[in-house]
mmCIF file of the N, C-alpha and C atoms, coordinates in Angstrom:
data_MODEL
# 
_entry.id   MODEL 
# 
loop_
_atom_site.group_PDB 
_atom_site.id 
_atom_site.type_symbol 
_atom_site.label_atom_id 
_atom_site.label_alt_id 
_atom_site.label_comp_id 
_atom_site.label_asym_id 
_atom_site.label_entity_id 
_atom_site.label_seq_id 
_atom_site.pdbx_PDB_ins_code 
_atom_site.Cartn_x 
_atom_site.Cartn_y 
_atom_site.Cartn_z 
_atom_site.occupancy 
_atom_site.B_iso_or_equiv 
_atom_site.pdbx_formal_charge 
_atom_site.auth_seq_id 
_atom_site.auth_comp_id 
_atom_site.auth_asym_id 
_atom_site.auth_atom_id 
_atom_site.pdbx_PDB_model_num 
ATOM 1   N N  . UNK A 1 1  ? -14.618 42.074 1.030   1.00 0.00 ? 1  UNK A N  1 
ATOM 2   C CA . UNK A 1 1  ? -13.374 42.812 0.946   1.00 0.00 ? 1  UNK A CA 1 
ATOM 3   C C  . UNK A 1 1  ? -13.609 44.261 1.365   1.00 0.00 ? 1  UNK A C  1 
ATOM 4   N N  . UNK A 1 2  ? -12.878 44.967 2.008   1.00 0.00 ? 2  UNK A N  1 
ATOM 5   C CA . UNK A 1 2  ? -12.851 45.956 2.635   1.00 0.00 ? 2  UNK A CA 1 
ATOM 6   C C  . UNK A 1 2  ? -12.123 46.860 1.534   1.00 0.00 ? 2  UNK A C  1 
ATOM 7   N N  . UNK A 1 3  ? -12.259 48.173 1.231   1.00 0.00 ? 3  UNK A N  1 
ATOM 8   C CA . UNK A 1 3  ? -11.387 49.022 0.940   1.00 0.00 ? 3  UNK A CA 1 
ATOM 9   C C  . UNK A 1 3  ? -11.817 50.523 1.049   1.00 0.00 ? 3  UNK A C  1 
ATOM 10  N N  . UNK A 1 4  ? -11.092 51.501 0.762   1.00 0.00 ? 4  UNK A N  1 
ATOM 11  C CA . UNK A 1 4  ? -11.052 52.843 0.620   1.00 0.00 ? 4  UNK A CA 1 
ATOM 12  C C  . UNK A 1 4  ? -12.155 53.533 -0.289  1.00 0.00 ? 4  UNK A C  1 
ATOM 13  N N  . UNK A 1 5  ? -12.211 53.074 -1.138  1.00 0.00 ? 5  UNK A N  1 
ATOM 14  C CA . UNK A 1 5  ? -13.451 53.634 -2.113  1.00 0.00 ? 5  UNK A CA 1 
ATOM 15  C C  . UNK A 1 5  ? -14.653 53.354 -1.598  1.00 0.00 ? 5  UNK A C  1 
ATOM 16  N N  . UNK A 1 6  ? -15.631 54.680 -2.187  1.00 0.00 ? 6  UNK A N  1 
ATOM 17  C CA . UNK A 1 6  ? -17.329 54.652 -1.930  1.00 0.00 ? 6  UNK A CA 1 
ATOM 18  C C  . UNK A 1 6  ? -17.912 53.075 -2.395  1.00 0.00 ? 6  UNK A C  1 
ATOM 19  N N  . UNK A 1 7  ? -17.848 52.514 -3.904  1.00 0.00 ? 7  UNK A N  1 
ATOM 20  C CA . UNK A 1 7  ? -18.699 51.335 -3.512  1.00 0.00 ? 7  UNK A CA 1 
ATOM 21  C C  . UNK A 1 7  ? -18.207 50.264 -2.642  1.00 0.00 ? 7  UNK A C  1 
ATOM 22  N N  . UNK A 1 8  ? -16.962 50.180 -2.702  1.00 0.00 ? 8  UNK A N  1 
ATOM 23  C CA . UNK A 1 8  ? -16.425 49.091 -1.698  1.00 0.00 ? 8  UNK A CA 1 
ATOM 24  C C  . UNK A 1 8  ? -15.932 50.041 -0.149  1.00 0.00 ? 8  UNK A C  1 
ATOM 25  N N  . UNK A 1 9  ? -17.309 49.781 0.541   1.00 0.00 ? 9  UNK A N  1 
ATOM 26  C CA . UNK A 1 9  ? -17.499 50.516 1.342   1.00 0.00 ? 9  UNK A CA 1 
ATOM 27  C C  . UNK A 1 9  ? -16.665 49.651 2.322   1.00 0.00 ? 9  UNK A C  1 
ATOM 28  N N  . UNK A 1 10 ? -16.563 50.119 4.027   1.00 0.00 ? 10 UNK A N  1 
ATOM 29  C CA . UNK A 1 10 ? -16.126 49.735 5.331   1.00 0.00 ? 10 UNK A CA 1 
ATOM 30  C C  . UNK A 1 10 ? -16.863 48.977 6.041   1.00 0.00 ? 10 UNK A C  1 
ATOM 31  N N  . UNK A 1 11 ? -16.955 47.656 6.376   1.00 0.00 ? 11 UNK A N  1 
ATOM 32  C CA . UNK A 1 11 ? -18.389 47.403 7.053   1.00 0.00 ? 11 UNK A CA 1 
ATOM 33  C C  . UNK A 1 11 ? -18.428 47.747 8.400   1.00 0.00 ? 11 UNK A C  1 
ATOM 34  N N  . UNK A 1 12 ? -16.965 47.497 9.073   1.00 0.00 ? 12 UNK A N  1 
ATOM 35  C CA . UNK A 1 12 ? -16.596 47.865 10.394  1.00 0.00 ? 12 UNK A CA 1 
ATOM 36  C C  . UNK A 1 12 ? -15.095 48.875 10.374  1.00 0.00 ? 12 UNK A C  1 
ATOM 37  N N  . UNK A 1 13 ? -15.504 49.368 11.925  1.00 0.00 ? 13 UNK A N  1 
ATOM 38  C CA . UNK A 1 13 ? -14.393 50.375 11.822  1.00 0.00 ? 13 UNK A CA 1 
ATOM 39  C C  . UNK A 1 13 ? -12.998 49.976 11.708  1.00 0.00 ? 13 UNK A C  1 
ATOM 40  N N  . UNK A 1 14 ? -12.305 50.854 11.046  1.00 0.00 ? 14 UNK A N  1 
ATOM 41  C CA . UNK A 1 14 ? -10.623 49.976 11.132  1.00 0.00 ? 14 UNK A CA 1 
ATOM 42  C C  . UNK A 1 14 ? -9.761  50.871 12.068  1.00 0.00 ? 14 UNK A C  1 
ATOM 43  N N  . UNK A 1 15 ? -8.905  50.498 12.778  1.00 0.00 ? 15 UNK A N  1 
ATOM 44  C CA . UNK A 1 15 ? -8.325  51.413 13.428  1.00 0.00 ? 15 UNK A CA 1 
ATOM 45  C C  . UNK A 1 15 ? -6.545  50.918 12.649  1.00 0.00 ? 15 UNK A C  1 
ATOM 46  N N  . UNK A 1 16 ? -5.656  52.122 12.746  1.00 0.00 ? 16 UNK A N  1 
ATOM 47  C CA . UNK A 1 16 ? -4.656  51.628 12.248  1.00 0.00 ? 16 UNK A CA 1 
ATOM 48  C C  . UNK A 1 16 ? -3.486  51.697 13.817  1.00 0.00 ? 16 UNK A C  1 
ATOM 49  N N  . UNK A 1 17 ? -2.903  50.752 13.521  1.00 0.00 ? 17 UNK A N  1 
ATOM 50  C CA . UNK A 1 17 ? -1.596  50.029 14.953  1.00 0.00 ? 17 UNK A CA 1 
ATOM 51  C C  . UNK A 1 17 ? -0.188  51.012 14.858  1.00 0.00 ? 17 UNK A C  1 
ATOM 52  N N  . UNK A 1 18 ? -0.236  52.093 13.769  1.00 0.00 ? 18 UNK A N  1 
ATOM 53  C CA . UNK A 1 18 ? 1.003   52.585 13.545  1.00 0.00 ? 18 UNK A CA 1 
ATOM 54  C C  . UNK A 1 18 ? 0.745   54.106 13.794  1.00 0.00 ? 18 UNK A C  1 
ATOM 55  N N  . UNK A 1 19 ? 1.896   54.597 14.324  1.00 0.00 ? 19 UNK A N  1 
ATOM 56  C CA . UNK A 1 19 ? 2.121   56.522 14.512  1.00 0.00 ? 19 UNK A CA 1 
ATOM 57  C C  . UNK A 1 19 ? 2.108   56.860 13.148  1.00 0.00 ? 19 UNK A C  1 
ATOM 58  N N  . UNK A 1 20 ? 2.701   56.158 12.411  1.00 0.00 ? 20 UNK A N  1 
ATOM 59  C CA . UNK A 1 20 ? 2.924   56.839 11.265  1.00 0.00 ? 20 UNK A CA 1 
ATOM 60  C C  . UNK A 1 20 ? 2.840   56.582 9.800   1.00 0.00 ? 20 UNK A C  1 
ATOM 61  N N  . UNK A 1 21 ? 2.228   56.394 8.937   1.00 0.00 ? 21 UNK A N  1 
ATOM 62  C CA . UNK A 1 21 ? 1.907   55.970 7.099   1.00 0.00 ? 21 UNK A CA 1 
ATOM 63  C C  . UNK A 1 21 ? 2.731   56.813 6.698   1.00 0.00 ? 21 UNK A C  1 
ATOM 64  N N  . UNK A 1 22 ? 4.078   56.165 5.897   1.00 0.00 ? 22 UNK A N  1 
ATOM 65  C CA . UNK A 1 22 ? 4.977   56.619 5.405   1.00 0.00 ? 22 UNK A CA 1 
ATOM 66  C C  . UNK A 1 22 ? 4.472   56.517 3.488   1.00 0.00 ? 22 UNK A C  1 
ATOM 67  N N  . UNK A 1 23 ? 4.567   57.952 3.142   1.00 0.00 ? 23 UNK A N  1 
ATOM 68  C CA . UNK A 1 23 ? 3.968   57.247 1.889   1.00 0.00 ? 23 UNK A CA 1 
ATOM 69  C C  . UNK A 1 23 ? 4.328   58.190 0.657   1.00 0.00 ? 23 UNK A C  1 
ATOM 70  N N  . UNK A 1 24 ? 5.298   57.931 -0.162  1.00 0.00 ? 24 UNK A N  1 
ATOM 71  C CA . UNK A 1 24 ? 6.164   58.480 -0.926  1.00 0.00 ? 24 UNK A CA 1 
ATOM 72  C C  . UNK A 1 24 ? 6.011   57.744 -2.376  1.00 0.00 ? 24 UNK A C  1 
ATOM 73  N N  . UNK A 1 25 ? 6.609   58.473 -3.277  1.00 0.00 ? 25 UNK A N  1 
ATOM 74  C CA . UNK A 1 25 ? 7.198   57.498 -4.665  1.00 0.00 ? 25 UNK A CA 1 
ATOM 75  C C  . UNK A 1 25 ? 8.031   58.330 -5.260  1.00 0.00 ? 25 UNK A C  1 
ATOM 76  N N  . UNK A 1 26 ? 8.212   57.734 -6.736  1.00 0.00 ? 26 UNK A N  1 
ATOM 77  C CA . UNK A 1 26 ? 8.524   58.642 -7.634  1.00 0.00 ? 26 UNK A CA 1 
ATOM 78  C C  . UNK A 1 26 ? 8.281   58.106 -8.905  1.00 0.00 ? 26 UNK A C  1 
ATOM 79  N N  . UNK A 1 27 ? 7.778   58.967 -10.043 1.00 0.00 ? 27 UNK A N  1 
ATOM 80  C CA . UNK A 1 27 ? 7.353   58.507 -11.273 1.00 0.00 ? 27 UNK A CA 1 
ATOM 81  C C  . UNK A 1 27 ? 8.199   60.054 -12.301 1.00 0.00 ? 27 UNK A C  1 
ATOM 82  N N  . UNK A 1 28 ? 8.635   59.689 -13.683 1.00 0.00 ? 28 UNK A N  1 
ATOM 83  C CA . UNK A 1 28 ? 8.805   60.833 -14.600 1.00 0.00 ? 28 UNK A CA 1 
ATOM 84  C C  . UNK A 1 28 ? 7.245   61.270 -14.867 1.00 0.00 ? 28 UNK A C  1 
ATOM 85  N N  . UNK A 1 29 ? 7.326   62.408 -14.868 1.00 0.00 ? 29 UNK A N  1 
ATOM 86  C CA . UNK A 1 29 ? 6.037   63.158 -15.898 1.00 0.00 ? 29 UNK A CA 1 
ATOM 87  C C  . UNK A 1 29 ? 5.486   62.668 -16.704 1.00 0.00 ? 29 UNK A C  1 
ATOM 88  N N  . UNK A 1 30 ? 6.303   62.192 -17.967 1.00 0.00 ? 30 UNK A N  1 
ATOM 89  C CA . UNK A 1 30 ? 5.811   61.217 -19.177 1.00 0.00 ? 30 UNK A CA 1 
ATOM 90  C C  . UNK A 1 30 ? 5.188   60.316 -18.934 1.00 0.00 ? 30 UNK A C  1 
ATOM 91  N N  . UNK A 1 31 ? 5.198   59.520 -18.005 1.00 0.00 ? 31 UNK A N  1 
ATOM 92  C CA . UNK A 1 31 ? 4.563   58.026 -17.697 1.00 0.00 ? 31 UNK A CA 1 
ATOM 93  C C  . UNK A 1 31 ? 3.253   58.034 -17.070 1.00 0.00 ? 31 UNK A C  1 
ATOM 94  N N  . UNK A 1 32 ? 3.063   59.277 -16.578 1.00 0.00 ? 32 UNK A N  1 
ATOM 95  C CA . UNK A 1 32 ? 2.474   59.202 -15.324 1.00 0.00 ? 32 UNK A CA 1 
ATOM 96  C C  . UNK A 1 32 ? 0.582   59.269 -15.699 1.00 0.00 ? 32 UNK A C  1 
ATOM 97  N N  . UNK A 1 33 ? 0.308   59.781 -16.739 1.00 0.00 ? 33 UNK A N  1 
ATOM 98  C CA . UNK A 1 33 ? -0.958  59.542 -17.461 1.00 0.00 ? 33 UNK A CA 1 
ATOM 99  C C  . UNK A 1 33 ? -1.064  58.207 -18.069 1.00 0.00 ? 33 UNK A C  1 
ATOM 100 N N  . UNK A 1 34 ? 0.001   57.610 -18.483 1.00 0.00 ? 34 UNK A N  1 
ATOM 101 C CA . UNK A 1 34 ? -0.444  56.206 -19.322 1.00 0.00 ? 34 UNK A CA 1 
ATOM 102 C C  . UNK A 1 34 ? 0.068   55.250 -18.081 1.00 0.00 ? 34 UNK A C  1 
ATOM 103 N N  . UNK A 1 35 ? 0.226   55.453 -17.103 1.00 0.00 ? 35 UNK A N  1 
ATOM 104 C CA . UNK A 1 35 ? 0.357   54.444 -15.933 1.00 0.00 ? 35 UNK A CA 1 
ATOM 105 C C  . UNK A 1 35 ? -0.155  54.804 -14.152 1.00 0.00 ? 35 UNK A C  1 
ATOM 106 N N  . UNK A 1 36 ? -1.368  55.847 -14.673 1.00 0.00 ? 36 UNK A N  1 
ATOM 107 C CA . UNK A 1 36 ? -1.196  56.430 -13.059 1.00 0.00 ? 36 UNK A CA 1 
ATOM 108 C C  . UNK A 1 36 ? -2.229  55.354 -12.056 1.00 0.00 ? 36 UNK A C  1 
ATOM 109 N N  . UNK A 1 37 ? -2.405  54.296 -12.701 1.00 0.00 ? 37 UNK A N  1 
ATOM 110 C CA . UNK A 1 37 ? -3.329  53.280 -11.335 1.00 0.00 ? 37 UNK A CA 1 
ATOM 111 C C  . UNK A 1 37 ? -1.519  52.682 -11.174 1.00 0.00 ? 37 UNK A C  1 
ATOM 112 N N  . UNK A 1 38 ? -0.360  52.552 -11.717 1.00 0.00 ? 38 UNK A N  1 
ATOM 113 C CA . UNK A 1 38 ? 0.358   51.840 -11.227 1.00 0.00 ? 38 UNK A CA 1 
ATOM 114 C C  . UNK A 1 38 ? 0.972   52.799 -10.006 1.00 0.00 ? 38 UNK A C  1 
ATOM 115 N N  . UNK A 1 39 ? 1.173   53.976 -10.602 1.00 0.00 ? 39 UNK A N  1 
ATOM 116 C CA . UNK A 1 39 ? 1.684   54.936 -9.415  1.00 0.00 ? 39 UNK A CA 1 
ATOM 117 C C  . UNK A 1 39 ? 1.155   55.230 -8.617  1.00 0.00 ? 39 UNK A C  1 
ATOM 118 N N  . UNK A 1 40 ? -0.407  55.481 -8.553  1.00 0.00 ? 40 UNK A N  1 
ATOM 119 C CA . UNK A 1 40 ? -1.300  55.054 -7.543  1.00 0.00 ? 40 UNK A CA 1 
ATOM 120 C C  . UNK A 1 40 ? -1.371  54.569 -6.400  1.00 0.00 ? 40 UNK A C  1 
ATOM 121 N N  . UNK A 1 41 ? -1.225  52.860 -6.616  1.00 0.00 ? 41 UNK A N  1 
ATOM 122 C CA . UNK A 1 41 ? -1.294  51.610 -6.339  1.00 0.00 ? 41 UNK A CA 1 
ATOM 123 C C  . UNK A 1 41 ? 0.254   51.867 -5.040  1.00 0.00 ? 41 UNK A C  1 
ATOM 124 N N  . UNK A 1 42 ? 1.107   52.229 -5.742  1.00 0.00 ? 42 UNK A N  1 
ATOM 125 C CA . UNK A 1 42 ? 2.511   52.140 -5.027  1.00 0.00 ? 42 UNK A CA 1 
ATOM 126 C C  . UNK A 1 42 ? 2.613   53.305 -3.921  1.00 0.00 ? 42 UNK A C  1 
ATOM 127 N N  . UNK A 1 43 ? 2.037   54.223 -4.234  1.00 0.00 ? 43 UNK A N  1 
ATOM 128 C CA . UNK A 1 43 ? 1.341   55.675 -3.117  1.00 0.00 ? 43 UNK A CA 1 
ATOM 129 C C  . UNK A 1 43 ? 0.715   55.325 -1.811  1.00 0.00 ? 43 UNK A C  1 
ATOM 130 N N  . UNK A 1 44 ? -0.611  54.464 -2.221  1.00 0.00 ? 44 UNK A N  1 
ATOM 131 C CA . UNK A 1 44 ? -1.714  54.202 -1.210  1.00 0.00 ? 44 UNK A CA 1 
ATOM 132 C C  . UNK A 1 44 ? -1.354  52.594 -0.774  1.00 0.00 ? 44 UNK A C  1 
ATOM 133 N N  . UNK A 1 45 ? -0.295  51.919 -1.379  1.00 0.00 ? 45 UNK A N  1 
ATOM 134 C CA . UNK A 1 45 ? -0.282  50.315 -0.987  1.00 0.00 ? 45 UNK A CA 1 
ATOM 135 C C  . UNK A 1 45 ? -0.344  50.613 1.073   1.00 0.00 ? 45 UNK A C  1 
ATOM 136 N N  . UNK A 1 46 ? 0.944   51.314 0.953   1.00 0.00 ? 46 UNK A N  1 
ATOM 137 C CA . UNK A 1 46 ? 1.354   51.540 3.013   1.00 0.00 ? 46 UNK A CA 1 
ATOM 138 C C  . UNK A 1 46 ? -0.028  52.102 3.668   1.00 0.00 ? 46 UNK A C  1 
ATOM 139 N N  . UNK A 1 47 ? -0.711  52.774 2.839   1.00 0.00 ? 47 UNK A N  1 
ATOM 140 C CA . UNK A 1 47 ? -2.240  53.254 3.615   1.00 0.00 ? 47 UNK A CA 1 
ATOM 141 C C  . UNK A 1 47 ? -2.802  52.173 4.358   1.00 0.00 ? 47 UNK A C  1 
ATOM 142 N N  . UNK A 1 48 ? -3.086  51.542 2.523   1.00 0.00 ? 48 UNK A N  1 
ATOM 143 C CA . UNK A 1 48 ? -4.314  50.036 2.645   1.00 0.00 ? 48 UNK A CA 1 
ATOM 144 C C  . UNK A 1 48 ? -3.330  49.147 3.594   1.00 0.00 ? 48 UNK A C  1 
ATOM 145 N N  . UNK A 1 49 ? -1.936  48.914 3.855   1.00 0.00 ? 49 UNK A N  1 
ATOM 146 C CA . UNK A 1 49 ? -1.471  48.231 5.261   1.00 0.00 ? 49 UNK A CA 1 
ATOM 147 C C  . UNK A 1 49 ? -1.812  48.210 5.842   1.00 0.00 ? 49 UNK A C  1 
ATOM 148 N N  . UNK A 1 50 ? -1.620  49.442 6.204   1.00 0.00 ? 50 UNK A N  1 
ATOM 149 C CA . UNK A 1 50 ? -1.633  50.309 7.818   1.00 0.00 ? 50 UNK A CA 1 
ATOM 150 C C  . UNK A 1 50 ? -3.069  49.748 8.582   1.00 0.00 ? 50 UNK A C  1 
ATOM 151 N N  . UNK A 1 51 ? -4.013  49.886 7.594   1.00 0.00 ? 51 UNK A N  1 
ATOM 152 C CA . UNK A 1 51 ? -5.383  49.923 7.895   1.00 0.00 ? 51 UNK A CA 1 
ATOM 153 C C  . UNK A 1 51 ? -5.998  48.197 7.624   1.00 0.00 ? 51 UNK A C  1 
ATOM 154 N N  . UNK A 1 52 ? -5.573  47.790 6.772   1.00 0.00 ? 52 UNK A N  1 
ATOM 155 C CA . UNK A 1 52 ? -5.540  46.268 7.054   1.00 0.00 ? 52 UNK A CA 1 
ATOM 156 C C  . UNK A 1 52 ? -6.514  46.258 5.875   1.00 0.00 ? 52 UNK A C  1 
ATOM 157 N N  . UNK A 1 53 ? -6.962  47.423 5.020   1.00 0.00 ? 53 UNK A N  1 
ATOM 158 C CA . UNK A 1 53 ? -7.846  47.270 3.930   1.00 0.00 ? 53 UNK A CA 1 
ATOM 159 C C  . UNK A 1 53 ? -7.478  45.905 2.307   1.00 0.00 ? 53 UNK A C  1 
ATOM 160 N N  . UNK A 1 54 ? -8.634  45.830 2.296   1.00 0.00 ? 54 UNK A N  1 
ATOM 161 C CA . UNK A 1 54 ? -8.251  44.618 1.294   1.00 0.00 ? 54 UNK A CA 1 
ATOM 162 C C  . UNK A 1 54 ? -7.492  45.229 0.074   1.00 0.00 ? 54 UNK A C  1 
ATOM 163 N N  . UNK A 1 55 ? -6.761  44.080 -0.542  1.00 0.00 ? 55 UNK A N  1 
ATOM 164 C CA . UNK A 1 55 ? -5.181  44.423 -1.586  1.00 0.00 ? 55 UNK A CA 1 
ATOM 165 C C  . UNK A 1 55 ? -5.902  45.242 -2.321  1.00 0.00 ? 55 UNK A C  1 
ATOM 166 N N  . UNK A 1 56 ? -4.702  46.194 -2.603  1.00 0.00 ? 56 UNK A N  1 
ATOM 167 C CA . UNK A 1 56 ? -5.428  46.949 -3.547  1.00 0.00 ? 56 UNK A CA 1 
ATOM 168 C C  . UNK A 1 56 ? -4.364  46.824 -5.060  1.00 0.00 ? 56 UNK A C  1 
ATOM 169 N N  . UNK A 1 57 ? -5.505  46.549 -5.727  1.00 0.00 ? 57 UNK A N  1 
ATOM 170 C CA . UNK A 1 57 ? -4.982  46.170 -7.405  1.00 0.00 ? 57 UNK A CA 1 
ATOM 171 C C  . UNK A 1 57 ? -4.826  47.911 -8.505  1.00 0.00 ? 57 UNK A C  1 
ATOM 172 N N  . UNK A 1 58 ? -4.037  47.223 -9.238  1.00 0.00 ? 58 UNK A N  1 
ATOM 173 C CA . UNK A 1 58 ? -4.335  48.591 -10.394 1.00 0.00 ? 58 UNK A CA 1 
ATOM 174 C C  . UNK A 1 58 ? -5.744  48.805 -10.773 1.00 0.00 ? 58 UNK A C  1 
ATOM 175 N N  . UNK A 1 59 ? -6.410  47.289 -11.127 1.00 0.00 ? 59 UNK A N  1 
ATOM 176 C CA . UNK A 1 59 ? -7.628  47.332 -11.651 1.00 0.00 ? 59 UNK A CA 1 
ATOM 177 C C  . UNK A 1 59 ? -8.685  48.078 -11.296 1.00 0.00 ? 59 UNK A C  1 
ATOM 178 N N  . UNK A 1 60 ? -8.463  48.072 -9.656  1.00 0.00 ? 60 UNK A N  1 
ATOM 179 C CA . UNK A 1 60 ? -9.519  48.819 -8.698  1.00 0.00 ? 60 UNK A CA 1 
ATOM 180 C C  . UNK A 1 60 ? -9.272  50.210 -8.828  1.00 0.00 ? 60 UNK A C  1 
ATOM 181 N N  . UNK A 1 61 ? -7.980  50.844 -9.352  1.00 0.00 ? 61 UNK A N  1 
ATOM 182 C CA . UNK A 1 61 ? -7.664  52.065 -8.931  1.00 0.00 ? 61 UNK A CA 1 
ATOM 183 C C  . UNK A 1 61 ? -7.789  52.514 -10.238 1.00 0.00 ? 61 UNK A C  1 
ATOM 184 N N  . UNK A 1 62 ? -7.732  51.784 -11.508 1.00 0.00 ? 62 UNK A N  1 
ATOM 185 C CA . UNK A 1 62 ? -8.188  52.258 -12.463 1.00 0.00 ? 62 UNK A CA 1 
ATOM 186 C C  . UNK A 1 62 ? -9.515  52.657 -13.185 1.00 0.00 ? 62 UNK A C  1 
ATOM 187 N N  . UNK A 1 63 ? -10.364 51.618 -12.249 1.00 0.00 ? 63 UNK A N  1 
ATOM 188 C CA . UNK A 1 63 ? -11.742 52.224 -11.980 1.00 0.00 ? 63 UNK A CA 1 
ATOM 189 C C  . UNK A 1 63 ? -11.998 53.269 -10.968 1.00 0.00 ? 63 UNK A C  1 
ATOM 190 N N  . UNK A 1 64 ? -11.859 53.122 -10.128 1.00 0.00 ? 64 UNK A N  1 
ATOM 191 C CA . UNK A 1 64 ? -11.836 54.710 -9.575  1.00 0.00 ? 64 UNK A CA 1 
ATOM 192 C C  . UNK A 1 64 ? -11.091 55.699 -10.409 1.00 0.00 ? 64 UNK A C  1 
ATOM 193 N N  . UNK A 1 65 ? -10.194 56.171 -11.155 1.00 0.00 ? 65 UNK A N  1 
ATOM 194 C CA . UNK A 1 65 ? -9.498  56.563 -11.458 1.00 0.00 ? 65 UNK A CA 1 
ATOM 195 C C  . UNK A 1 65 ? -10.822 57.032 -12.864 1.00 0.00 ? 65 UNK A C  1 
ATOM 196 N N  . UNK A 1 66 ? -11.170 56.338 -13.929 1.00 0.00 ? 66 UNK A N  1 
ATOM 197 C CA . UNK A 1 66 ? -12.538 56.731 -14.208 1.00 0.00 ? 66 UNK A CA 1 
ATOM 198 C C  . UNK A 1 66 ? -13.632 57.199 -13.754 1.00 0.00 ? 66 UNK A C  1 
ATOM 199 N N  . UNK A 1 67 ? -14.121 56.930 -13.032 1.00 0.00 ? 67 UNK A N  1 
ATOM 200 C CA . UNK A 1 67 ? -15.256 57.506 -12.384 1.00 0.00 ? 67 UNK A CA 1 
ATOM 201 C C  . UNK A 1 67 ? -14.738 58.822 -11.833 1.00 0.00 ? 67 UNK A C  1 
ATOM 202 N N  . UNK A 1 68 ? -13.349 59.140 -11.528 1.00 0.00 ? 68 UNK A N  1 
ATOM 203 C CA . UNK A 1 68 ? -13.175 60.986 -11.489 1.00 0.00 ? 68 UNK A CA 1 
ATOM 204 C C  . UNK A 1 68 ? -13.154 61.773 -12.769 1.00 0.00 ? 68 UNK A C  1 
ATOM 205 N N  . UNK A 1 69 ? -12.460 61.077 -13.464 1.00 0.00 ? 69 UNK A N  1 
ATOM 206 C CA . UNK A 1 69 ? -12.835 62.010 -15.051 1.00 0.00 ? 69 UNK A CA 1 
ATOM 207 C C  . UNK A 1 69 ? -14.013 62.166 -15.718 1.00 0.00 ? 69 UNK A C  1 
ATOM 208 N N  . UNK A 1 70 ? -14.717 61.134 -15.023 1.00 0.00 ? 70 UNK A N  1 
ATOM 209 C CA . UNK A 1 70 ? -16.223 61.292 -16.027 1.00 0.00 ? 70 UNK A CA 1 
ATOM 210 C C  . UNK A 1 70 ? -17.049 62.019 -14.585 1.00 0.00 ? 70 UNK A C  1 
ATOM 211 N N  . UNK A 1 71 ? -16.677 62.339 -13.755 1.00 0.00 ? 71 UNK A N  1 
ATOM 212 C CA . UNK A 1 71 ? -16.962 63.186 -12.706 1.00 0.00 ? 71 UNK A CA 1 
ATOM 213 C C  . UNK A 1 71 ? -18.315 62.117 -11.689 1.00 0.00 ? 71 UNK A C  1 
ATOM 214 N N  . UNK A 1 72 ? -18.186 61.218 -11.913 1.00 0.00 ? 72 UNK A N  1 
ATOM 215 C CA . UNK A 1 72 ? -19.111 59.894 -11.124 1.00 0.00 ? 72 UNK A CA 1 
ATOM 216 C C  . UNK A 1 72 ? -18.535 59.508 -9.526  1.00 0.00 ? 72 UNK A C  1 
ATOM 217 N N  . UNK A 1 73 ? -18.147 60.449 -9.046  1.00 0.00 ? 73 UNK A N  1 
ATOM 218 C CA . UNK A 1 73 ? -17.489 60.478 -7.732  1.00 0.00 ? 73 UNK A CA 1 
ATOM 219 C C  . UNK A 1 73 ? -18.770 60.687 -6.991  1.00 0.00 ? 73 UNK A C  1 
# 
């Protein structure tokens, strides 16, 4: 599986087929700490398209999402 993050590295290059990654949301303030791999997830989904990178889950983004607070980047 291919994706965006350091351990799940790129094995080959990806090129993306589009001018443009449209990539928007919207979340309230309140939510946004006790749900931010979901808001995440809905941010970077049109990236990982674009680029053909493998699905990207909350699960994955909630581990990354650790490894920045405990500063393991």
């Amino acid at each position: 599986m291919l994706a965006l993050f350091d351990w799940r590295y790129l094995s080959y290059e990806r090129e993306c087929f589009v001018d443009t990654v449209k990539m928007q949301g919207q979340a309230r303030a309140s939510i946004i700490e006790d749900n931010l791999a979901e808001v995440l997830v809905s941010l970077l989904r049109p990236l990982y398209d674009a680029f053909d990178f493998a699905p990207l889950s909350p699960t994955m983004v909630s581990e990354e999402i650790a490894k920045f607070r405990n500063n393991r980047y």
